[in-house]
Backbone of each chain as ProteinMPNN parsed JSONL, in Angstrom:
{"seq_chain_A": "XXXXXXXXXXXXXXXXXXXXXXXXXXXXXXXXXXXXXXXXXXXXXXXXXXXXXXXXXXXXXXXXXXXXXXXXXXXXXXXXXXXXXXXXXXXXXXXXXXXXXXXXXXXXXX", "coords_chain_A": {"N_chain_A": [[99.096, 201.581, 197.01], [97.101, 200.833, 194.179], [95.859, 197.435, 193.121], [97.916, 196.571, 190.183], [98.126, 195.136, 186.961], [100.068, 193.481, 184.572], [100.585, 193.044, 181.821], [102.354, 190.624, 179.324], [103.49, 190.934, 176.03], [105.15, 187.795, 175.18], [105.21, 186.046, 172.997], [106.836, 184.049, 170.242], [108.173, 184.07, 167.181], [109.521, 182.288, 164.566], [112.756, 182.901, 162.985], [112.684, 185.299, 160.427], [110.243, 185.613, 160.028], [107.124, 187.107, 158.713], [106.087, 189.202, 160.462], [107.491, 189.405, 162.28], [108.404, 189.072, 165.859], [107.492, 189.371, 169.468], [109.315, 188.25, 171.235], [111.432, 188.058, 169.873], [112.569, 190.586, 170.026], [113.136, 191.081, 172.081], [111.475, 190.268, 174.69], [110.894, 188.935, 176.362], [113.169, 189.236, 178.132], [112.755, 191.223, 178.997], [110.292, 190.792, 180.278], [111.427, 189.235, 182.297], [112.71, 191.171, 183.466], [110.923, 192.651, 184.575], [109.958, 190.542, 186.621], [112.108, 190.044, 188.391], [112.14, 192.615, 189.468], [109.683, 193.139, 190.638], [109.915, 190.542, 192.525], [111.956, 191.486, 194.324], [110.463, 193.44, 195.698], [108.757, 194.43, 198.021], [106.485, 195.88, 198.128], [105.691, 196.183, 195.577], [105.247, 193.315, 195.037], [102.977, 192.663, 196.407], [101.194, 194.161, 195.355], [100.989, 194.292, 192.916], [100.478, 192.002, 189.563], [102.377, 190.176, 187.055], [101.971, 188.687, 183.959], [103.073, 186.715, 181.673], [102.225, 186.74, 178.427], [100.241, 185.131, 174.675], [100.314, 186.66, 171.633], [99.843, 189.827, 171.392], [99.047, 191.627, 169.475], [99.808, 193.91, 168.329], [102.409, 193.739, 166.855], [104.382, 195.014, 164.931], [105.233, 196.958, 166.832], [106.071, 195.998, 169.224], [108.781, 194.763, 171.546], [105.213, 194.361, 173.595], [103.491, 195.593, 175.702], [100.6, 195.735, 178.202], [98.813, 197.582, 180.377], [96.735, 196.828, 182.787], [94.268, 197.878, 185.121], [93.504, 200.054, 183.821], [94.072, 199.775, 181.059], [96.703, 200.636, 179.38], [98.965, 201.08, 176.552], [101.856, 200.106, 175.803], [104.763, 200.418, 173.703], [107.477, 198.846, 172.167], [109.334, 198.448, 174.144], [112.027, 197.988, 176.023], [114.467, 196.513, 177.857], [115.455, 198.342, 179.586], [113.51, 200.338, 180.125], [112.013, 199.319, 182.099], [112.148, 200.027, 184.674], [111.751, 202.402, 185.208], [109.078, 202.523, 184.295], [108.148, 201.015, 186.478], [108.618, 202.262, 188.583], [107.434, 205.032, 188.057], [104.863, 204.72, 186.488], [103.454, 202.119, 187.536], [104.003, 202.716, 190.619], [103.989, 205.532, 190.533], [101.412, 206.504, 189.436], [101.546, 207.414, 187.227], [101.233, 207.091, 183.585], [104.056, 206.319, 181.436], [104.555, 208.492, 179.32], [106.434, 208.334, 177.127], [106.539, 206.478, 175.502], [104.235, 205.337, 174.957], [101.383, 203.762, 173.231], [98.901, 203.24, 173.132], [95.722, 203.741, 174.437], [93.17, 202.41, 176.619], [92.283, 201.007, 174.511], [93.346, 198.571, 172.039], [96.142, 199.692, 169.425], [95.008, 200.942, 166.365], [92.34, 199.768, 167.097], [89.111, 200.33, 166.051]], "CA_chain_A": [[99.041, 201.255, 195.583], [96.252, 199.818, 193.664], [96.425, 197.023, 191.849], [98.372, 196.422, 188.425], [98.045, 193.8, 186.075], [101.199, 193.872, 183.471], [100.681, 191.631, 180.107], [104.112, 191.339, 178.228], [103.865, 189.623, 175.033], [106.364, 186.833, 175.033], [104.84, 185.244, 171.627], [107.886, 183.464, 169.455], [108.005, 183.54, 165.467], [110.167, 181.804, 163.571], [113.54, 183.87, 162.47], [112.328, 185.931, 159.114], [108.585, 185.572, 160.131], [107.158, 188.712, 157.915], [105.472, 189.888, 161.004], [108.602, 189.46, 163.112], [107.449, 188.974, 167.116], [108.563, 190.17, 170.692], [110.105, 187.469, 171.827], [112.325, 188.292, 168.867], [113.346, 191.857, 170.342], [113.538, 190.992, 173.483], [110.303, 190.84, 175.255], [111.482, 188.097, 177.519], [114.133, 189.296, 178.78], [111.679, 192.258, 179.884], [109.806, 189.945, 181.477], [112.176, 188.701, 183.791], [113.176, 192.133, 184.695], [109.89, 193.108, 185.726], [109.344, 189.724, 187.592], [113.077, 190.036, 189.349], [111.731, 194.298, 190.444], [108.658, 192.498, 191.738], [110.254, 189.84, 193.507], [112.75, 192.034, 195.557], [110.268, 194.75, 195.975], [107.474, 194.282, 198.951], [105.262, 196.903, 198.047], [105.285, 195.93, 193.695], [105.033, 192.112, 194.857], [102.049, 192.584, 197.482], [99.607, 195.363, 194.316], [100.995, 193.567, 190.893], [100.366, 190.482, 189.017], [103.377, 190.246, 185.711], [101.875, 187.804, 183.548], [103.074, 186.825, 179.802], [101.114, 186.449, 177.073], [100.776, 184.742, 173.792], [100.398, 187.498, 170.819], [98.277, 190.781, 171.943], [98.441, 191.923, 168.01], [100.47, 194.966, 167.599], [103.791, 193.009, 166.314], [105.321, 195.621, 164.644], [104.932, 197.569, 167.636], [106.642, 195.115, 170.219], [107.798, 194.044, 172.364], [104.514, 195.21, 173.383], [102.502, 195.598, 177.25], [99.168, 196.636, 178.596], [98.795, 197.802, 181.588], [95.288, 196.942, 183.383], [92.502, 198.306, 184.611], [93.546, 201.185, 182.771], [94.643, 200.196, 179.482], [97.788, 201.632, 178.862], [99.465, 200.212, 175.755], [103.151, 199.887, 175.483], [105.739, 199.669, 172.768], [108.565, 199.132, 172.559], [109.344, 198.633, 175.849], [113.352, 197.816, 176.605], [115.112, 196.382, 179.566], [116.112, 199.643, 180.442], [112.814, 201.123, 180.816], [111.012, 198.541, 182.977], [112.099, 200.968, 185.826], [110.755, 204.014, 184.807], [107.879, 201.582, 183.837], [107.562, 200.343, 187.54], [108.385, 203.684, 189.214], [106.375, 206.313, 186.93], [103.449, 204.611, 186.583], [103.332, 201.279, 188.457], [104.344, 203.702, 191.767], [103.517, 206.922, 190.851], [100.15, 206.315, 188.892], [101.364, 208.725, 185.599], [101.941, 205.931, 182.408], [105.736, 206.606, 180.618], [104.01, 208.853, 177.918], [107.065, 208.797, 175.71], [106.06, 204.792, 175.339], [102.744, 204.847, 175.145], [101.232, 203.623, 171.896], [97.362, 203.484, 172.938], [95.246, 203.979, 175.717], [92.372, 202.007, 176.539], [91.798, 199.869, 173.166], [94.534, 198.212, 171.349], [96.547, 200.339, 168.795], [94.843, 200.725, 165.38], [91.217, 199.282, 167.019], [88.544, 202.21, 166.218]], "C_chain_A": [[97.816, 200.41, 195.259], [96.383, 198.781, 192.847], [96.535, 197.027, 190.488], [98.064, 195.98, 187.821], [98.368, 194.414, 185.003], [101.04, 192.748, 182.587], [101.725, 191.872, 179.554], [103.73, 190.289, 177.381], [105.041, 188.871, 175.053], [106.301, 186.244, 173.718], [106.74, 185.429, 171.197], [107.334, 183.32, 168.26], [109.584, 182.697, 165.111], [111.272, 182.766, 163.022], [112.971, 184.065, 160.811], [110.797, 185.803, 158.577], [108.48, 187.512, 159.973], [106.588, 189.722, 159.183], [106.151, 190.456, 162.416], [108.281, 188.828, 164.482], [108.279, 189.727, 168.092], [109.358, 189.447, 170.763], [111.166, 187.701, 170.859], [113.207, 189.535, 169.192], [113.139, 191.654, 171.705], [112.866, 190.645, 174.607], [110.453, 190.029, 176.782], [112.485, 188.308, 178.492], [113.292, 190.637, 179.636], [111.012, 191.381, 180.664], [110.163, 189.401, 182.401], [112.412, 189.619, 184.436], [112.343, 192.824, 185.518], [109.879, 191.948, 186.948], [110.838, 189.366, 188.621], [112.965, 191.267, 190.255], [110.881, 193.541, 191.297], [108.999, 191.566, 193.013], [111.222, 190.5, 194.695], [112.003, 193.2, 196.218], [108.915, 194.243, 196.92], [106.235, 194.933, 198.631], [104.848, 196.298, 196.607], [104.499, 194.494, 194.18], [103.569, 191.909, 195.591], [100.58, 193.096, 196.004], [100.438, 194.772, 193.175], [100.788, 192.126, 190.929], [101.461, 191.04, 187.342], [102.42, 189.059, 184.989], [102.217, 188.06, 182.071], [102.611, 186.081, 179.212], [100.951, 185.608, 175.788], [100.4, 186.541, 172.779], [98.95, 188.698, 171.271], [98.32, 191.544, 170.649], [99.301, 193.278, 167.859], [101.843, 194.719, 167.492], [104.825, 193.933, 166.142], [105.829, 196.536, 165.903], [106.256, 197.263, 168.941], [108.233, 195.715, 170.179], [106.638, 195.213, 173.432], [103.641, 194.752, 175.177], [101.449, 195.89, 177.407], [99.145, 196.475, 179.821], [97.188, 197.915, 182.491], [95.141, 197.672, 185.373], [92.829, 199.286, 184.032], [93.807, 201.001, 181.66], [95.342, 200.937, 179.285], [98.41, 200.805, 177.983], [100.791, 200.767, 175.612], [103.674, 199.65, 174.949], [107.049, 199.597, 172.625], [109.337, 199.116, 173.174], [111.445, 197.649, 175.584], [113.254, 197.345, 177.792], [115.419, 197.728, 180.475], [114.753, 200.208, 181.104], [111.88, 200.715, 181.555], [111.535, 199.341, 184.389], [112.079, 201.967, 186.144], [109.718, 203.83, 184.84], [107.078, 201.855, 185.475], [107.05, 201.882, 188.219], [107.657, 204.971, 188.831], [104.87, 205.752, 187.172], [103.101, 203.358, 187.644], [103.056, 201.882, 190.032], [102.926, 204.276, 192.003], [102.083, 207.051, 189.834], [100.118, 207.371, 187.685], [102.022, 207.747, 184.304], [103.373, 207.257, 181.607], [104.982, 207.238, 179.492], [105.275, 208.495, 176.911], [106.891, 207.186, 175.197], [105.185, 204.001, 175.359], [102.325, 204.731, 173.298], [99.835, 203.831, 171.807], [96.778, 203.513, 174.298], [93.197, 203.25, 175.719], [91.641, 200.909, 175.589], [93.525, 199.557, 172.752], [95.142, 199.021, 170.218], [96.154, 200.162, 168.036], [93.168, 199.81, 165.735], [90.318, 200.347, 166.938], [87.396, 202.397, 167.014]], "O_chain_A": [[97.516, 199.426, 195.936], [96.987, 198.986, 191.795], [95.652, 197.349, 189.693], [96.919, 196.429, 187.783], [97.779, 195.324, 184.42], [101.439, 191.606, 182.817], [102.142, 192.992, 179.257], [103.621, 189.102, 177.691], [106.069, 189.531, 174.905], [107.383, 185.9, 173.242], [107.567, 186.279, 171.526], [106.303, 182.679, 168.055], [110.607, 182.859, 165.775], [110.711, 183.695, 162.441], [112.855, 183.09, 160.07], [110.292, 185.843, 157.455], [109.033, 188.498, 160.461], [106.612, 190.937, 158.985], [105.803, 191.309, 163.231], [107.734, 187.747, 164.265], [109.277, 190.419, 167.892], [110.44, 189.843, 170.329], [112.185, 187.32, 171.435], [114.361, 189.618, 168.772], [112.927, 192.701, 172.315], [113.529, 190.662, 175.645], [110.198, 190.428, 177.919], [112.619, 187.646, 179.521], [113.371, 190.807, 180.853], [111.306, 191.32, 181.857], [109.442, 189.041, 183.331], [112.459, 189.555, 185.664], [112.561, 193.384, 186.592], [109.801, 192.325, 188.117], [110.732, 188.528, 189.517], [113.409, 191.29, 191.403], [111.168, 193.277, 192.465], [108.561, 191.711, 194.154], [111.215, 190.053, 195.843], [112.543, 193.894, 197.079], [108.05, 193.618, 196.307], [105.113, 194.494, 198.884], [103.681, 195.928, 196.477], [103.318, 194.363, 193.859], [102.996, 190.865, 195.28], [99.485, 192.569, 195.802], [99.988, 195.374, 192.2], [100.865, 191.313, 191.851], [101.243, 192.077, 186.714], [102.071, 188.31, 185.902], [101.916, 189.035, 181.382], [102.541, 184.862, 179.375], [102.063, 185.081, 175.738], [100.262, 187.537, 173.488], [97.737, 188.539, 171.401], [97.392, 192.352, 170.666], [99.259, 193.57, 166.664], [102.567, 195.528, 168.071], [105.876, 193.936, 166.782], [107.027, 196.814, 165.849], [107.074, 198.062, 169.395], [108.784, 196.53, 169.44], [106.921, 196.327, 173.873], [103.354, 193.61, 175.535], [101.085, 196.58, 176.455], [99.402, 195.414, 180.392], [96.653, 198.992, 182.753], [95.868, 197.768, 186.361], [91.846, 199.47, 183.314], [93.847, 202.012, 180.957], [94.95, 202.062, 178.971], [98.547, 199.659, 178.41], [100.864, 201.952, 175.287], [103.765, 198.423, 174.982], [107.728, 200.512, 173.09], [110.31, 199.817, 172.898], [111.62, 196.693, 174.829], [112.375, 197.546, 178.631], [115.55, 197.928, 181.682], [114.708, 200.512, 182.296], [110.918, 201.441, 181.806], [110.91, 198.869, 185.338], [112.347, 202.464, 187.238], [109.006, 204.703, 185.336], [106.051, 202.478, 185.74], [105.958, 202.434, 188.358], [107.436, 205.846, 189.668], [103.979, 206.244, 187.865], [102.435, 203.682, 188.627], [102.022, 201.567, 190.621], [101.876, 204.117, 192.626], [101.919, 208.241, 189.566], [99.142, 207.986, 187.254], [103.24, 207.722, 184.123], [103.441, 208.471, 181.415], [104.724, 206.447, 178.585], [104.926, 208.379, 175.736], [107.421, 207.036, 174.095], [105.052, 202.796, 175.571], [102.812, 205.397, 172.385], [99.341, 204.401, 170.834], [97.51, 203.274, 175.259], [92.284, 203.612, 174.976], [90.695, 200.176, 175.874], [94.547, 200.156, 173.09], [94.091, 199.212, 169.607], [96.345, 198.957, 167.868], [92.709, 199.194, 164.773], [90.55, 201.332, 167.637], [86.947, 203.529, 167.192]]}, "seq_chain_B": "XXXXXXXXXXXXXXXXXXXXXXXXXXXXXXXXXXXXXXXXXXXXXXXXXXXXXXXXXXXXXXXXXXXXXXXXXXXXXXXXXXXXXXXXXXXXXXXXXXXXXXXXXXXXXX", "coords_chain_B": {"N_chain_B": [[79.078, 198.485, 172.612], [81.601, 198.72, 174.901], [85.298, 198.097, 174.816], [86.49, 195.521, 175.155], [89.027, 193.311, 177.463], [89.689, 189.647, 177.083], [91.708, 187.832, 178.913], [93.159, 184.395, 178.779], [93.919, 181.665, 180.62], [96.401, 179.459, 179.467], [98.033, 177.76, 180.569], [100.306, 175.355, 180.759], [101.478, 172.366, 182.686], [103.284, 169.42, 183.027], [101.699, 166.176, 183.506], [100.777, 165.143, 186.553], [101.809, 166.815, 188.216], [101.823, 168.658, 191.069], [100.23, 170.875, 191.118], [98.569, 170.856, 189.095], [97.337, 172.512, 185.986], [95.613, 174.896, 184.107], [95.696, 174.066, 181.102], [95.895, 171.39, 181.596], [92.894, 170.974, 182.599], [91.461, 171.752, 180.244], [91.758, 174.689, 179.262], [92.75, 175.483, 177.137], [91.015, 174.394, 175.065], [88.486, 175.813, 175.466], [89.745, 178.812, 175.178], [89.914, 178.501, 172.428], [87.278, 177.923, 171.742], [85.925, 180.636, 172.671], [87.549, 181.931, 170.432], [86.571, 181.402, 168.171], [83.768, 181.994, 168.443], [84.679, 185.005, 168.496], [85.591, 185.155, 166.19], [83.542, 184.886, 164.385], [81.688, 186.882, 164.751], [80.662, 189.656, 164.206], [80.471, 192.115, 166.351], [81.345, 191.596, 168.439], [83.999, 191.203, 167.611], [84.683, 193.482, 166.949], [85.621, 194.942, 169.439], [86.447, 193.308, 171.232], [89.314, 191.485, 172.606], [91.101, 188.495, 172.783], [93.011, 186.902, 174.434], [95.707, 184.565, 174.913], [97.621, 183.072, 177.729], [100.601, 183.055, 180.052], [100.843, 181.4, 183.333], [98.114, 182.552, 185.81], [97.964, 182.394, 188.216], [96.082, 181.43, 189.931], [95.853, 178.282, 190.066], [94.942, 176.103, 191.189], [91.579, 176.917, 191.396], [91.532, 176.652, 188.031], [89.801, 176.215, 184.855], [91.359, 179.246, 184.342], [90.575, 182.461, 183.631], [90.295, 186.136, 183.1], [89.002, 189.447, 182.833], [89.555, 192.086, 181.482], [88.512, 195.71, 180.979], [87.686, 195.74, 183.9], [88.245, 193.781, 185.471], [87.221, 191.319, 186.204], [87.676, 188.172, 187.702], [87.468, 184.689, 186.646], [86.205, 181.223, 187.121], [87.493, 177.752, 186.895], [86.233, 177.673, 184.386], [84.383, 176.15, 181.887], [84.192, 174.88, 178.376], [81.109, 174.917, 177.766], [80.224, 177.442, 179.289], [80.989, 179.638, 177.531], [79.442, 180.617, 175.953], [77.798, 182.147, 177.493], [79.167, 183.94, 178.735], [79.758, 185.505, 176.975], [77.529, 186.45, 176.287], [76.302, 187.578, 178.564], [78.142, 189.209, 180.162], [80.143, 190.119, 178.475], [78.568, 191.412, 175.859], [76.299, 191.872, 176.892], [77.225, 193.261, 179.888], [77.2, 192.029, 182.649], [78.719, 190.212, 184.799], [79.019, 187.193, 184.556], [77.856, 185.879, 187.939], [77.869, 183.04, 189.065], [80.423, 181.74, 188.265], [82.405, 183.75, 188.923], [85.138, 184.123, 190.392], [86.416, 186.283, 191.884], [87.181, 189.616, 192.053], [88.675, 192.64, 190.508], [91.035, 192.064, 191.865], [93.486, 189.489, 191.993], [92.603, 186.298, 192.857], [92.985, 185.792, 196.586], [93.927, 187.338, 196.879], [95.461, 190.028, 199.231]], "CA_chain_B": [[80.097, 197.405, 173.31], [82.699, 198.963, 175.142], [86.281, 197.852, 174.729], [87.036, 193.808, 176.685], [90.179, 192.036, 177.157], [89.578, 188.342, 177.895], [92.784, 186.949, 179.23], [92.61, 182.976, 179.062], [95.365, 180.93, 180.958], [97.048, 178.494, 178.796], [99.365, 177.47, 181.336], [100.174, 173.034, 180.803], [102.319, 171.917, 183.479], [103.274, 167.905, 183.575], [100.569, 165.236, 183.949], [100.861, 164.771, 188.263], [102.261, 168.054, 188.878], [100.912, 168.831, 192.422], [99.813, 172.521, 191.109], [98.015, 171.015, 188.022], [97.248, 173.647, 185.248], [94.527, 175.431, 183.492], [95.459, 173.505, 179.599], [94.955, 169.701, 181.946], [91.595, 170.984, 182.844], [90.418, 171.924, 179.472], [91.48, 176.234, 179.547], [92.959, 175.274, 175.31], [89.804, 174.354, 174.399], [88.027, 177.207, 176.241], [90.272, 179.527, 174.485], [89.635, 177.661, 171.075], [85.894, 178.487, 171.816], [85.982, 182.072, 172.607], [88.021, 182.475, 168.984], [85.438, 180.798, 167.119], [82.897, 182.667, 168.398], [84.855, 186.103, 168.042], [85.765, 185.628, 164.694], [82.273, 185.028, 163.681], [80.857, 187.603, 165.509], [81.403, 191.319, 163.92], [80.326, 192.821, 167.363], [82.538, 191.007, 169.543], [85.135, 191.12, 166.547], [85.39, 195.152, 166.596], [85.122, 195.396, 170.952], [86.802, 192.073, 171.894], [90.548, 191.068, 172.515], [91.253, 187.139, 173.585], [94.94, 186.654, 174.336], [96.21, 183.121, 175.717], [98.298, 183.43, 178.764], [100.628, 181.901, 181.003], [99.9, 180.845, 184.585], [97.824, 183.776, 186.412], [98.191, 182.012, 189.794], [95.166, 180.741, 191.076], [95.598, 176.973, 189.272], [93.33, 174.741, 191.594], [90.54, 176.92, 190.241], [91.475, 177.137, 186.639], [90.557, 177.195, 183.651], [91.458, 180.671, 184.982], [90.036, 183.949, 182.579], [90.449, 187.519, 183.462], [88.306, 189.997, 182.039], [89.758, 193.626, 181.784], [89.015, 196.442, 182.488], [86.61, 195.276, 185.472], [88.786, 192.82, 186.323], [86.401, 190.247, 186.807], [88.439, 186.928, 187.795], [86.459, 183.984, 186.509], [87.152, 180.173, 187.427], [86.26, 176.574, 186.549], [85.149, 177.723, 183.289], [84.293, 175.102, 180.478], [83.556, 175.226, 176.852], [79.819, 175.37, 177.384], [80.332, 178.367, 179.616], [81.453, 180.767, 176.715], [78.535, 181.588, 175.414], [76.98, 182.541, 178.64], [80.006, 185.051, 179.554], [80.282, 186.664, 175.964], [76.314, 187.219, 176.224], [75.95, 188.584, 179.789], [79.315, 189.945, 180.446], [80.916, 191.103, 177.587], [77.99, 191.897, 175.322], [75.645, 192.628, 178.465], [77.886, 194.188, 180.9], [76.657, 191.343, 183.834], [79.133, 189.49, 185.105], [78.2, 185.595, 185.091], [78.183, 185.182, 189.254], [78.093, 181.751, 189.387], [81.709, 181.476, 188.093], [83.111, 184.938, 189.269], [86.16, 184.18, 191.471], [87.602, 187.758, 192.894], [86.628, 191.177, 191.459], [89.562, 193.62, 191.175], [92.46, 191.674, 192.27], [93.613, 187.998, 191.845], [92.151, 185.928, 194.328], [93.811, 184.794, 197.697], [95.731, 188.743, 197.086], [94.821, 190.659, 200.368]], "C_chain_B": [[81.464, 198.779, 173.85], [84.118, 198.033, 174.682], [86.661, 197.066, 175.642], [88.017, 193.469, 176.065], [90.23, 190.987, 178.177], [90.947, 187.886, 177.713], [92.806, 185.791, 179.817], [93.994, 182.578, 179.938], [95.18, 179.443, 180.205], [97.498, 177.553, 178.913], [99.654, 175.291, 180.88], [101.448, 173.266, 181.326], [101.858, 170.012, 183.114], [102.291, 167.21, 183.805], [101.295, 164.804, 185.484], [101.337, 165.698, 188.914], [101.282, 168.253, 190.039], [100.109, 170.018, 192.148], [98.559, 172.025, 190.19], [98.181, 172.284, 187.223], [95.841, 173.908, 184.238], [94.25, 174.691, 182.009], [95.31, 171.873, 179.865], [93.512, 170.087, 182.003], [90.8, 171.43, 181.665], [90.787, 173.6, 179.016], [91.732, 175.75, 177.728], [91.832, 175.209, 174.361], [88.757, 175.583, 174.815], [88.063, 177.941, 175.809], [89.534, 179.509, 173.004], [87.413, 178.245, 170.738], [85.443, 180.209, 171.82], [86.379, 182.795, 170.908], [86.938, 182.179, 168.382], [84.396, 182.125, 167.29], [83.027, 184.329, 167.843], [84.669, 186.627, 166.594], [84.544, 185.439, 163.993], [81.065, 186.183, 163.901], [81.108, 189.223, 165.384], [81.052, 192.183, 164.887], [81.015, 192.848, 167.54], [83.899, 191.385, 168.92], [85.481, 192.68, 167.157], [85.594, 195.662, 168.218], [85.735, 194.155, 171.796], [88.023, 191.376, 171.875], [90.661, 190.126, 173.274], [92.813, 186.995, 173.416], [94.921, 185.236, 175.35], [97.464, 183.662, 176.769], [99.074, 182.289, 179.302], [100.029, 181.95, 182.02], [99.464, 182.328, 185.38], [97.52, 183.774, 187.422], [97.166, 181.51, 190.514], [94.829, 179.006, 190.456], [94.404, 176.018, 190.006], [92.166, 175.79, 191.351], [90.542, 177.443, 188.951], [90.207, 175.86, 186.17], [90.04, 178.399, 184.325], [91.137, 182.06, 184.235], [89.879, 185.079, 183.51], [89.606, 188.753, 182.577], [88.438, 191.372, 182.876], [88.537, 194.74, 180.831], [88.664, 196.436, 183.978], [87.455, 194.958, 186.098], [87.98, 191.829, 187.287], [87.27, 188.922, 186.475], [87.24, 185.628, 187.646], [86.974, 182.402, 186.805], [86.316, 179.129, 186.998], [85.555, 176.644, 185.17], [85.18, 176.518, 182.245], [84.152, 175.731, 179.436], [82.607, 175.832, 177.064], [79.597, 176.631, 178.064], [80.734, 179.658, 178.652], [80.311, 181.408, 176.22], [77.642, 182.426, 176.472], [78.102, 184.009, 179.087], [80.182, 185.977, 178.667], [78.854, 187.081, 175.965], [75.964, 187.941, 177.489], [76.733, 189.192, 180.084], [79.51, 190.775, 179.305], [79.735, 191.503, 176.398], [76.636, 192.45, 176.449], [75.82, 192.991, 179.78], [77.681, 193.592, 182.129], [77.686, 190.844, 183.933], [78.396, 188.406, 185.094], [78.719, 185.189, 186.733], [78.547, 183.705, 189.296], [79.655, 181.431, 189.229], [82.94, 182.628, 188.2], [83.971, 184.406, 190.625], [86.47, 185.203, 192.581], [86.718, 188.596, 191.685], [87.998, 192.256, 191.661], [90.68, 192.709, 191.472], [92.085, 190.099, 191.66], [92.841, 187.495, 193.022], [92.674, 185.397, 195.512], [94.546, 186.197, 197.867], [94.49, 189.781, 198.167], [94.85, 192.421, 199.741]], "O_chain_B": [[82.033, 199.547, 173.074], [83.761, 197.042, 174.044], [87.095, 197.437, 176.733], [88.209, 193.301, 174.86], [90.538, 191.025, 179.368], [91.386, 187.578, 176.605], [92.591, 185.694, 181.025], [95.019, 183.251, 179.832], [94.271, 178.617, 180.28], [97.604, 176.616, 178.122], [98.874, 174.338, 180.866], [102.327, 173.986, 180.854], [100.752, 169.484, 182.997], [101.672, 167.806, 184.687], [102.339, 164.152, 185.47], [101.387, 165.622, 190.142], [100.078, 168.025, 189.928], [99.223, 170.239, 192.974], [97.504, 172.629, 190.379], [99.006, 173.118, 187.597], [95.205, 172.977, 183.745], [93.103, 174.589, 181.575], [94.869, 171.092, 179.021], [92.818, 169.352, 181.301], [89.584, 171.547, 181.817], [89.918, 173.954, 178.218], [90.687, 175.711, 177.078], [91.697, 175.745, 173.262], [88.376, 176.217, 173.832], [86.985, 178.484, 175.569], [88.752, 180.362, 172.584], [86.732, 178.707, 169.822], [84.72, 180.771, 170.997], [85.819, 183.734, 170.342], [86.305, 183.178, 168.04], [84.265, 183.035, 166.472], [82.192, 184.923, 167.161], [84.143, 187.584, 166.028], [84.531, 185.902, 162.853], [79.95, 186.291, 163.39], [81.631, 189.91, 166.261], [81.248, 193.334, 164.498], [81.795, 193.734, 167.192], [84.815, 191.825, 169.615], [86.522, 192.905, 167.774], [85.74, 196.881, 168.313], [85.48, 194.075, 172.997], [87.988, 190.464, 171.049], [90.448, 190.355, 174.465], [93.529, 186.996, 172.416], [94.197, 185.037, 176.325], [98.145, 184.644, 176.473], [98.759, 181.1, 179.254], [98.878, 182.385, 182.064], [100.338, 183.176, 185.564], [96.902, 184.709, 187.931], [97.328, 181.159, 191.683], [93.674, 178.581, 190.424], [93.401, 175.459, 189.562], [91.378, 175.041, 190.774], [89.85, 178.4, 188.604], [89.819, 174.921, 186.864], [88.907, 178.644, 184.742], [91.971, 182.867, 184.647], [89.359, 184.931, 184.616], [89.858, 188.699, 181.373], [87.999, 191.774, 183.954], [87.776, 194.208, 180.022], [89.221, 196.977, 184.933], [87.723, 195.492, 187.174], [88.02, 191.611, 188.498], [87.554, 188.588, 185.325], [86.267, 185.583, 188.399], [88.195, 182.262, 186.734], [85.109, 179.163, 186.762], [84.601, 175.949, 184.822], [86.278, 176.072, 181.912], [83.998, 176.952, 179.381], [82.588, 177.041, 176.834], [78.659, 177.22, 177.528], [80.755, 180.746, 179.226], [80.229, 182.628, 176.083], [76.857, 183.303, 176.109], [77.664, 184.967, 179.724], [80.607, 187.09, 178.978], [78.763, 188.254, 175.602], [75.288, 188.964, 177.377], [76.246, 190.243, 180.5], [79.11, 191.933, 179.191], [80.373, 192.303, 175.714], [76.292, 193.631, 176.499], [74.952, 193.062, 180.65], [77.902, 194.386, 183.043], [78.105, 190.846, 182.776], [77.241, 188.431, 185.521], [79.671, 184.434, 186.929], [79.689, 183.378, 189.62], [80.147, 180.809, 190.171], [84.075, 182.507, 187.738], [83.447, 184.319, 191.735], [86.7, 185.019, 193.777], [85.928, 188.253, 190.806], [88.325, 192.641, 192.784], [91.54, 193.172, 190.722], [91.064, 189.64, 191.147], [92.509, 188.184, 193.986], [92.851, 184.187, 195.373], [95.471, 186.375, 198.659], [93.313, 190.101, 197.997], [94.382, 193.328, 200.429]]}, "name": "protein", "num_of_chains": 2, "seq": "XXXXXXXXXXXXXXXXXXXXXXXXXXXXXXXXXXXXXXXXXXXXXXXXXXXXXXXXXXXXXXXXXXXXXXXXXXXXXXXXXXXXXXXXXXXXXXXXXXXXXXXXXXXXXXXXXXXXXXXXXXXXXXXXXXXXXXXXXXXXXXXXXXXXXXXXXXXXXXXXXXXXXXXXXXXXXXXXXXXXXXXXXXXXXXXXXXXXXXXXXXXXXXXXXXXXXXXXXXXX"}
């Protein structure tokens, strides 16, 4: 495996902030479940780095990932599918198309 | 300009913490610098994503910055260092050696 490097927005608004945030749908709780796969997994924990973020700008979007050196942008992202996440692309080097929002630039940069 | 994402670490741990952190040594202001400059800067502005971070593991040499998609790991950086990394790096594609940590991975990751 080569290495990863997983950004999860964690950013916090304020309940009835117009722009909403992740940490508001969940984004945190994604973040632990990647960094509990990583920790039991030898091979993820040896080729990733998890780190979270403050706001990477596509709000409505969230909770929202990028996946480096490739730029893969993520929305949306659930507890459930941080292991499709790991195993699909983390693994098997093919990003979760049905959860892809942008590729290479941030969603909506031209 | 291609398409950069500078990822700052944020991280503030405790005043005596044995680890220290990247926002005792100054990474807040660092950050704080990079914005300024972005938002004044309609290059950088349309080609340039700064996100604040937590800890991205290498603390005794923070302030710690990441610069995707290269993945050039940078360390030690100051304030007056910003303008030197958004003019040779990210608007002239050089890495600044002098403060290049690792290349490609975190540093210390085999």
């Amino acid at each position: 495996m080569e290495f990863k490097h997983v950004f999860i927005c964690v950013n916090q608004r304020p309940p009835g902030h117009p722009q909403g945030s992740c940490a508001e749908k969940g984004s945190r709780e994604v973040y632990q479940a990647f960094m509990e796969k990583l920790q039991m997994d030898p091979e993820l924990f040896m080729t990733t780095a998890v780190t979270p973020t403050g706001c990477l700008g596509p709000c409505m979007m969230g909770p929202t990932i990028v996946v480096y050196p490739e730029g893969v942008w993520y929305g949306n992202v659930k507890v459930e599918d941080v292991e499709e996440i790991i195993n699909e692309h983390l693994k098997g080097g093919k990003p979760v198309d049905r959860l892809v929002i942008s590729k290479g630039k941030p969603p909506g940069m031209l």
